[in-house]
C-alpha positions in Angstrom: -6.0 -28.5 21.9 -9.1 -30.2 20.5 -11.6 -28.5 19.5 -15.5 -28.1 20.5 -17.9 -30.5 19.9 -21.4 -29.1 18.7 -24.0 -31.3 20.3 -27.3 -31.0 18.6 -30.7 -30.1 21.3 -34.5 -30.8 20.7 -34.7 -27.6 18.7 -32.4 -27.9 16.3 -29.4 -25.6 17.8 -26.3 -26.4 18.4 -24.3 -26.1 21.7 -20.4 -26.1 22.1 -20.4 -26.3 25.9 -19.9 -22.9 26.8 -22.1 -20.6 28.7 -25.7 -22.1 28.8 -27.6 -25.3 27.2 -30.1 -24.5 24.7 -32.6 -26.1 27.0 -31.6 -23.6 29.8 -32.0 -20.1 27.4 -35.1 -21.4 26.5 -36.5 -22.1 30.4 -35.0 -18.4 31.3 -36.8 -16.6 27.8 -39.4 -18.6 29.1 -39.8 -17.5 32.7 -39.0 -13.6 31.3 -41.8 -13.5 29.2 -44.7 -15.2 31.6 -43.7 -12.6 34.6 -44.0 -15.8 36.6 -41.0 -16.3 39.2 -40.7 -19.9 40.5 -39.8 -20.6 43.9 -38.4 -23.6 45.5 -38.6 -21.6 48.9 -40.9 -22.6 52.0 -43.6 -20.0 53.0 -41.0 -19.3 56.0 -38.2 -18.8 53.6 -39.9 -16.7 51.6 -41.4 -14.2 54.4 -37.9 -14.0 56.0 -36.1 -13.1 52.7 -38.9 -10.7 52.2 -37.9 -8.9 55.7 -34.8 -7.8 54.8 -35.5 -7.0 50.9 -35.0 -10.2 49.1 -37.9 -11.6 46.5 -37.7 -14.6 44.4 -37.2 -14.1 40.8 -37.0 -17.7 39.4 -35.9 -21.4 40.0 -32.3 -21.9 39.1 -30.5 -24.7 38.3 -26.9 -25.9 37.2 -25.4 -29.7 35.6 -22.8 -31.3 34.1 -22.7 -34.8 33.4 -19.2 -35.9 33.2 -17.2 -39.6 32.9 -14.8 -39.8 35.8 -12.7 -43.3 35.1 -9.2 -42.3 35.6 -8.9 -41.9 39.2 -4.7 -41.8 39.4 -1.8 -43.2 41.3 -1.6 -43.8 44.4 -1.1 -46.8 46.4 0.5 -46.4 49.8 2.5 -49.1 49.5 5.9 -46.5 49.3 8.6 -47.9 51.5 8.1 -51.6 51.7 6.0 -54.3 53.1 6.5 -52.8 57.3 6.0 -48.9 56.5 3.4 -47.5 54.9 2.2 -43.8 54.9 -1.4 -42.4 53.3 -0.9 -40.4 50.1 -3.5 -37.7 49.4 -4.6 -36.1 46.3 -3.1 -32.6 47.3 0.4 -33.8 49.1 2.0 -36.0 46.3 2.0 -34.7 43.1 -1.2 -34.3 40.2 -1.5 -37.9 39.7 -0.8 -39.5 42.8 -3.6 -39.9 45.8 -6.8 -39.6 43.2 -5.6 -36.3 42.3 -7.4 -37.0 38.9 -10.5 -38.3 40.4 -10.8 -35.5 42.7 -10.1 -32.8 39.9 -12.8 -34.6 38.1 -15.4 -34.1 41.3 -14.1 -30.3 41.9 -14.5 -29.5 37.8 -18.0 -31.1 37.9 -19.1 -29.1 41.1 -17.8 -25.5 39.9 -19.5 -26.2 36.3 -22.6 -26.6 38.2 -22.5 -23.5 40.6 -21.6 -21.6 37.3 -24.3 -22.7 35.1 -26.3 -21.9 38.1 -25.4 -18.5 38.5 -25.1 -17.9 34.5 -29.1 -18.7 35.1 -29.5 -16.5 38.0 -27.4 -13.5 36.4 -30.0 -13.5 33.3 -32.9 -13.2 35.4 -31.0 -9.9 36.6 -31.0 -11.8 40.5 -28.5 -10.5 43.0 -27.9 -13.9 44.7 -29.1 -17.4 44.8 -30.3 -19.1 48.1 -31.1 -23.2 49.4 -28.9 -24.4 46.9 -29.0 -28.1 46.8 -26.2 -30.0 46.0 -26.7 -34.2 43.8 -24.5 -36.5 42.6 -26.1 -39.1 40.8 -24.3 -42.0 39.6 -25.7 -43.1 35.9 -23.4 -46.1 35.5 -20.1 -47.2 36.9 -18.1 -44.6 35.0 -20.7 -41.5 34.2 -22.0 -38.9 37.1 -24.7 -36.3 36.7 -23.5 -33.2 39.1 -26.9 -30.4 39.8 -26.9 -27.4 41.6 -30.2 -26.0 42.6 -31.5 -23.2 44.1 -33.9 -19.8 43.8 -32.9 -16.9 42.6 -33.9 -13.6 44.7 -33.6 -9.6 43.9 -32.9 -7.0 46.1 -35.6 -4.1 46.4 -32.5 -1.5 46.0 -31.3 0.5 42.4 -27.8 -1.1 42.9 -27.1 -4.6 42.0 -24.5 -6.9 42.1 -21.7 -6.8 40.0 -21.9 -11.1 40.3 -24.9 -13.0 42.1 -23.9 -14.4 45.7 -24.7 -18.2 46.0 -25.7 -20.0 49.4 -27.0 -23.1 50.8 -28.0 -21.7 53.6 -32.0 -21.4 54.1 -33.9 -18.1 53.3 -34.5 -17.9 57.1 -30.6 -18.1 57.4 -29.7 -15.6 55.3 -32.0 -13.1 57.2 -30.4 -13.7 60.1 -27.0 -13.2 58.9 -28.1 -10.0 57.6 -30.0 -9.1 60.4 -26.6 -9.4 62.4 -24.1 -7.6 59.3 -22.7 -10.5 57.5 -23.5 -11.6 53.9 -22.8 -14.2 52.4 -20.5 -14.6 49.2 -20.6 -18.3 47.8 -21.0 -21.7 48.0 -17.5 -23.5 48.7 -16.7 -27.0 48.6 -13.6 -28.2 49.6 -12.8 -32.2 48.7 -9.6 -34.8 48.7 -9.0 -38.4 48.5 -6.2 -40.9 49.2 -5.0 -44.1 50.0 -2.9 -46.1 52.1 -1.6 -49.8 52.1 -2.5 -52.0 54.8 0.9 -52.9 55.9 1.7 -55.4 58.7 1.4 -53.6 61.7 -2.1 -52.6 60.3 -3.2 -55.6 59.5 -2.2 -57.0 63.1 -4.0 -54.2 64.4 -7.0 -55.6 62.8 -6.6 -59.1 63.4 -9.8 -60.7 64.7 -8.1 -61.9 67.6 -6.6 -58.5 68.5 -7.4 -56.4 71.2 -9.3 -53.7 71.4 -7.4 -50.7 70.6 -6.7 -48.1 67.7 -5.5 -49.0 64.2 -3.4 -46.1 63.7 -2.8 -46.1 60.5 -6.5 -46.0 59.5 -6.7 -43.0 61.5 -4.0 -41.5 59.6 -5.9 -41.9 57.2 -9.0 -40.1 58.0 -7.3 -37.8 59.4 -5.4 -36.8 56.6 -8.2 -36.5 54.1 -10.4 -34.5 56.3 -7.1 -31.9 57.0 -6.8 -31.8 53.3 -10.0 -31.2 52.3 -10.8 -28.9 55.1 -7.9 -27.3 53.2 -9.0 -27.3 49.9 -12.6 -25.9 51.4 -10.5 -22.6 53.1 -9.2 -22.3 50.1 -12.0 -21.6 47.9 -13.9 -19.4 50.8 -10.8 -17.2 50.9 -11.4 -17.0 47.0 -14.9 -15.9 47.4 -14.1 -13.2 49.4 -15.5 -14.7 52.3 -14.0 -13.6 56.1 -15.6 -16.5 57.4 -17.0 -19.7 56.3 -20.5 -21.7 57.4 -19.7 -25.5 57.3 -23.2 -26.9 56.7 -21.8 -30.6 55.9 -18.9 -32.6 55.9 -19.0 -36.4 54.7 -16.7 -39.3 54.8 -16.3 -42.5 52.7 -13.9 -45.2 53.0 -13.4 -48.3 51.1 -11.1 -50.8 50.5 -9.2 -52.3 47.1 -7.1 -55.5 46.8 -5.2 -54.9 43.4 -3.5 -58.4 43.9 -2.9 -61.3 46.3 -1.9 -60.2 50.2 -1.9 -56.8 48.9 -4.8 -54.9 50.3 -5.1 -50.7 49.9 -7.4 -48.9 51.6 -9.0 -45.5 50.3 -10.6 -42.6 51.7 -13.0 -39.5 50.3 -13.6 -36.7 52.7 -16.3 -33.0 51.6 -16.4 -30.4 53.4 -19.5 -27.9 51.7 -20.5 -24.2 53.4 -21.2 -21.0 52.6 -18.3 -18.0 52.7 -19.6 -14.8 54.2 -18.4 -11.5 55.1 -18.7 -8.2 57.0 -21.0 -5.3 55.7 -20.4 -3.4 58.7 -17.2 -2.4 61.1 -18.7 -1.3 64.0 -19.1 -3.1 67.2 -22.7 -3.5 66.8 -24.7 -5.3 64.0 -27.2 -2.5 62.2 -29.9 -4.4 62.7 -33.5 -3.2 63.9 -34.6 -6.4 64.6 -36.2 -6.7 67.8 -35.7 -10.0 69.9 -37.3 -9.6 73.0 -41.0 -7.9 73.2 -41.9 -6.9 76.6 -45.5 -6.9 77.5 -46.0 -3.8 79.2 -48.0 -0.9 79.3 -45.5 1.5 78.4 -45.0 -1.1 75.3 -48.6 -0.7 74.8 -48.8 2.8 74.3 -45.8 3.0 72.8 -48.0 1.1 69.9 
């Protein structure tokens, strides 16, 4: 085992890479002492939070930047120049299908969700709402991962024993309480592979062909996506959520030609949502929400 490395900040302190940056302690002290609690929530947001108890205590935020250049093994090319088969980064082993290069994305996400809620937990919030998720690429090798979000209180003595984190809207999160659900964390679920293009694919996609399906690029995509969708469950379940709200799933293919007449082609599916479970067990949500207002005079004097 190595051991830390102290990187030096603007003020002179040193930081080993655990818990928060320097730069981060200073921007929650900061925030603590001017009893100012910044918001990235819309006036919407903010009045629907407040409905059910929730008030913004401060602007959150969580990064990592991290050198991802070692992707793996993985070629498909596995049983000859006619049979091929897509290798993922969760069905072949920890080096084969990207597994590196994915453990590299998933390592970078959850050190951003837990800087974020290390932020969120020292401004005494019970959860974290809107979280936006960027990748930014700062050369061919390096990636910046962020996490940001608001950080809200409940009006109630209890709190949390961790913050909650969503990307759901503060509108959304009303409504989910509003009907007995509340959410648990953000989950992100992620794989990667590759398969050759072997000769019946690259028949398939001949220019002269036909129309019709190239099935082993569909085996492809279709693979990925099962895996990450996988990987996603995975981490809801470990959240403690009883269900899970997909709010995006991406897809990127490209292709590689390591050599001559040897062509692989590679595939990245996400899957990103919010884990949630019950607060109630009866049939009906405890909600006092009303959804319908009927204009009568009964109504009227009921006023």
């Amino acid at each position: 085992m190595g051991q830390a490395v102290l990187v030096p900040s603007s003020d002179g302190s040193t930081w080993d890479g655990v818990g928060l940056p320097p730069a981060a302690r200073e921007r929650i002290t900061r925030s603590a002492e001017s009893h100012v609690a910044g918001s990235l929530l819309s006036v919407p947001d903010a009045a629907a939070l407040a409905g059910v108890g929730f008030w913004p205590v401060g602007e959150v935020m969580g990064c990592i930047v991290e050198q991802i250049s070692w992707t793996g093994w993985g070629c498909g090319y596995t049983y000859g120049w006619s049979d091929s088969r897509t290798v993922t980064a969760g069905s072949s082993g920890r080096w084969a299908g990207l597994g590196p290069y994915v453990e590299a994305l998933s390592h970078g996400w959850e050190t951003a969700l837990r800087r974020l809620v290390a932020e969120a937990t020292a401004l005494g919030a019970d959860g974290v709402v809107g979280i936006t998720l960027q990748q930014s690429h700062l050369d061919a090798r390096t990636s910046e991962f962020v996490a940001l979000g608001t950080a809200v209180r409940g009006d109630g003595g209890a709190r949390a024993a961790r913050p909650f984190t969503t990307d759901l809207s503060g509108a959304d999160v009303s409504k989910l309480l509003h009907a007995g659900w509340v959410p648990t964390g953000v989950a992100i679920g992620i794989s990667a592979g590759v398969r050759h293009d072997d000769y019946r694919t690259q028949n398939q996609r001949w220019r002269w062909s036909s129309n019709a399906e190239i099935d082993g690029y569909t085996d492809l995509v279709t693979s990925i996506r099962h895996d990450a969708r996988r990987q996603f469950e995975r981490r809801a379940r470990a959240h403690g959520g009883e269900s899970v709200l997909v709010s995006s799933m991406g897809l990127r293919v490209w292709e590689n030609e390591p050599s001559d007449n040897h062509t692989d082609h590679y595939a990245e599916a996400t899957f990103i949502g919010t884990a949630a479970t019950r607060f109630h067990r009866t049939a009906t949500a405890p909600t006092s929400s009303l959804t319908i207002l009927p204009l009568t005079r009964a109504q009227e004097n009921r006023r």
